[in-house]
N, C-alpha and C positions, 0 to 999 in steps of 0.2 A: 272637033275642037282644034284650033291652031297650032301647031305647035311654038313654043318658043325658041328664038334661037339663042343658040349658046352661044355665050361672050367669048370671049378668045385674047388673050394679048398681043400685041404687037408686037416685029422684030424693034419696027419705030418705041414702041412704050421699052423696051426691053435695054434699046441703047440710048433714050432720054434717063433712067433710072442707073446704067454706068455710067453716065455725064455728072449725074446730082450727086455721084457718091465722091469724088474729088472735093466736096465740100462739105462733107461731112460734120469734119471736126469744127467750120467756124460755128457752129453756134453750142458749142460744149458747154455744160452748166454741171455745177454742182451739186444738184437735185436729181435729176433725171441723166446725168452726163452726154452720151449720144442719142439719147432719144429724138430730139428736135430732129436732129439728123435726119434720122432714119426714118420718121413720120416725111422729111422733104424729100428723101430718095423713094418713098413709096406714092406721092402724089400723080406719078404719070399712070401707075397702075391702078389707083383709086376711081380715079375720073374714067379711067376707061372699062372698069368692071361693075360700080356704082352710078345708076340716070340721074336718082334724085338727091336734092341736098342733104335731104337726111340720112340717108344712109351713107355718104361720103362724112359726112360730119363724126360719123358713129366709127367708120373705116378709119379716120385718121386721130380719132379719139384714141383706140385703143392701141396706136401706135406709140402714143407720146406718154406710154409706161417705160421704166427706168430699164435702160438697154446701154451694155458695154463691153465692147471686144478689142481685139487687136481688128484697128482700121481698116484694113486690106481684108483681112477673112469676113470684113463682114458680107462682102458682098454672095458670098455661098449662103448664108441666112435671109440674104434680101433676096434671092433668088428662088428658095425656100418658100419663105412667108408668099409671095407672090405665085407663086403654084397653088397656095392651102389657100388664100383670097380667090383666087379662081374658079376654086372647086365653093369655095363657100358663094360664090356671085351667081351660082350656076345650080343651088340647090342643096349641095348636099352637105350633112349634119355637121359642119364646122363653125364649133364657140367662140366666142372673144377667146374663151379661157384654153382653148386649148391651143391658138396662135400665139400666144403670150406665151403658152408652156415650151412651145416649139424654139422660141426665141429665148429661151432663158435657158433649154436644154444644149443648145449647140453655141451657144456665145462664150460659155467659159470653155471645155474643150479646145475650140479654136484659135483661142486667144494663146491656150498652152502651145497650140503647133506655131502658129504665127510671130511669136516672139523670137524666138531663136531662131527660125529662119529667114524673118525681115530684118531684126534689127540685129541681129546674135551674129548673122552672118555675112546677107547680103549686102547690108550697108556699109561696115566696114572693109566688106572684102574692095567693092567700088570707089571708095573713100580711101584705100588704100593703094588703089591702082591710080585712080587720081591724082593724089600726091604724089606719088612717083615718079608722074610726067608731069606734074606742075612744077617740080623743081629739078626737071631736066630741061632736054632742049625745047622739048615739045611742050610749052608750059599751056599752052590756049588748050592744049587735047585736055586735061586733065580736068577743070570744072565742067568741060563740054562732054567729056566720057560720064563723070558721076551724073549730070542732070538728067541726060538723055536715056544713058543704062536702068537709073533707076525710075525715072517716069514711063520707060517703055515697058519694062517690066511689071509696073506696077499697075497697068491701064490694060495693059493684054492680063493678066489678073482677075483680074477683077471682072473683066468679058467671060474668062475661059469660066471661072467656076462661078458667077450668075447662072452663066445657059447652062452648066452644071445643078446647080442646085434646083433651077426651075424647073429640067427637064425629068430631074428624078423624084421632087419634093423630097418629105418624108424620109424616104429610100435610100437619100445622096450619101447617110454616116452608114449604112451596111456595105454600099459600094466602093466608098474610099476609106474605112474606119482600117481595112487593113496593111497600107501604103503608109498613111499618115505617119505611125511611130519611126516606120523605117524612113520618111521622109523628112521628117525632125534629125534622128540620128544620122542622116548623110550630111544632113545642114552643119550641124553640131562639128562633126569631122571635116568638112570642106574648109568651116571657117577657120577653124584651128592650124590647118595645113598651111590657107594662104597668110593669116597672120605671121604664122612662125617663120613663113619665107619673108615676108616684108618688112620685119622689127629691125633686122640689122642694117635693111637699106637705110629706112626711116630714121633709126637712131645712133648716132655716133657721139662714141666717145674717146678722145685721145687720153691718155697718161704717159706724160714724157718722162717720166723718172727714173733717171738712169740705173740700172741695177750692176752696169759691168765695162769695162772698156778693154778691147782687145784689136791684137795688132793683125794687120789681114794685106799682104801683099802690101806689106812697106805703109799702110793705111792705118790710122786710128779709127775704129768704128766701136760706134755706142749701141752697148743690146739695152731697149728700155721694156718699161712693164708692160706695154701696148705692145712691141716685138711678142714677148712673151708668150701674153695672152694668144694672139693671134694663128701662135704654134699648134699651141695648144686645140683651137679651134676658134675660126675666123668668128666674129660676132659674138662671142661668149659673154662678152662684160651685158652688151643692150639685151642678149636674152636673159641671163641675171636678172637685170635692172628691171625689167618685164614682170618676171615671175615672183620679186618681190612686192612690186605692184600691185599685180593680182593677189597676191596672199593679204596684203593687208586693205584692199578691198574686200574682201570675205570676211575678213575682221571689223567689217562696216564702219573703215578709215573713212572720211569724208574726201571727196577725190580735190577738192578743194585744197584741203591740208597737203596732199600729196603732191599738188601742182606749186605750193609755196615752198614744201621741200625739195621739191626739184632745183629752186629757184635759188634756195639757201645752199645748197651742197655747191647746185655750179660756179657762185661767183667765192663760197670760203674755198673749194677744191682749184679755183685757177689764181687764186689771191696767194696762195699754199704754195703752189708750182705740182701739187695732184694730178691738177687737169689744164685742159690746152685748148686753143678753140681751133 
């Protein structure tokens, strides 16, 4: 008797499937959310483990059940699922139902490490250093630093833990489940570090209100409240301003309101003679 041969996927299916995953999110829905998605990021791997139409029909059936992560981690899941199709195209005892299980089990996890370290951390850190040289000299580095850092980042990603997830299926949450917390909490602390260095560049505020006038080598000179502050510790007013920020986000201020308070303090604070521009 013949034997059959085993299917196999491609390096080529493997980098058509991180190609389709940058498009993930256009066809988002409120029903199934990413799923559309991720039934389109799994069609290069479909056609290539599935001859007939029925069973690609049945393959991408049971894709377009309701799936939602943080966007970048999904691809350790599509890397996942496409090891367990593998093994399912090639014989052995794998259900719809327990590919769905498999996707439902690692999508919310991932979504927890993936939040704070894409959007918690990386992007503002990028978005931070950007601004910083978009309104120095160097103004063209700063939207070309954010685009680049963070599409290169995000595309090398998305490769490293596919071939991650494919290579180990099943296996991939025992081999990194120990990293991950402590990879979240470094995220967690990087960000924090580099925000608190960049709020005082980012944000300034003068108050010229004179508090004192004294005489200094035959010179009249004014100490105001910005001298003051300053003594005290340079940046103190914008990390203030910050930290009150954040508190009354966690009081689930609408940031909206926060950015019209801003708007109202600065023009009654320089109308006043408070503040200064």
């Amino acid at each position: 008797m013949e034997k059959t041969e085993e299917k196999q996927l491609t390096r080529s299916d493997l980098a058509r499937m991180v190609w389709r995953s940058s498009f993930e999110q256009g066809s988002w829905n409120y029903q199934g959310m990413q799923n559309l998605g991720f039934a389109y990021i799994m069609v290069p791997a479909i056609k290539r483990l599935y001859d007939s139409p029925k069973q690609q029909q049945a393959a991408l059936q049971r894709h377009l059940t309701f799936f939602n992560t943080m966007p970048y981690m999904q691809s350790t899941i599509t890397g996942v699922v496409a090891n367990v199709e593998q093994q399912r195209a090639n014989g052995a005892p794998v259900t719809s139902e327990m590919i769905n299980d498999v996707k439902t089990g690692m999508m919310g996890p991932l979504a927890g490490v993936g939040d704070p370290v894409w959007w918690g951390t990386l992007r503002p850190v990028l978005a931070a250093l950007g601004a910083g040289l978009a309104i120095g000299d160097a103004s063209l580095l700063g939207p070309l630093l954010f685009f680049f850092g963070w599409n290169i980042a995000r595309l090398v990603f998305r490769a490293y833990t596919q071939k991650l997830g494919f290579q180990y299926g099943t296996e991939v949450a025992d081999r990194t489940g120990h990293w991950l917390p402590k990879l979240t909490q470094g995220a967690s602390i990087l960000g924090m570090f580099v925000m608190g260095a960049v709020v005082p560049r980012w944000t300034t505020i003068k108050m010229p209100i004179v508090l004192a006038q004294v005489h200094v080598n035959n010179e009249l000179k004014q100490i105001t409240l910005q001298m003051i502050c300053n003594r005290i510790l340079p940046g103190l007013v914008p990390v203030i301003l910050t930290l009150v920020c954040v508190w009354l986000l966690r009081k689930r201020i609408h940031p909206m309101w926060l950015i019209f308070g801003m708007f109202i303090i600065g023009i009654l604070g320089y109308v006043s003679g408070v503040l200064a521009l």
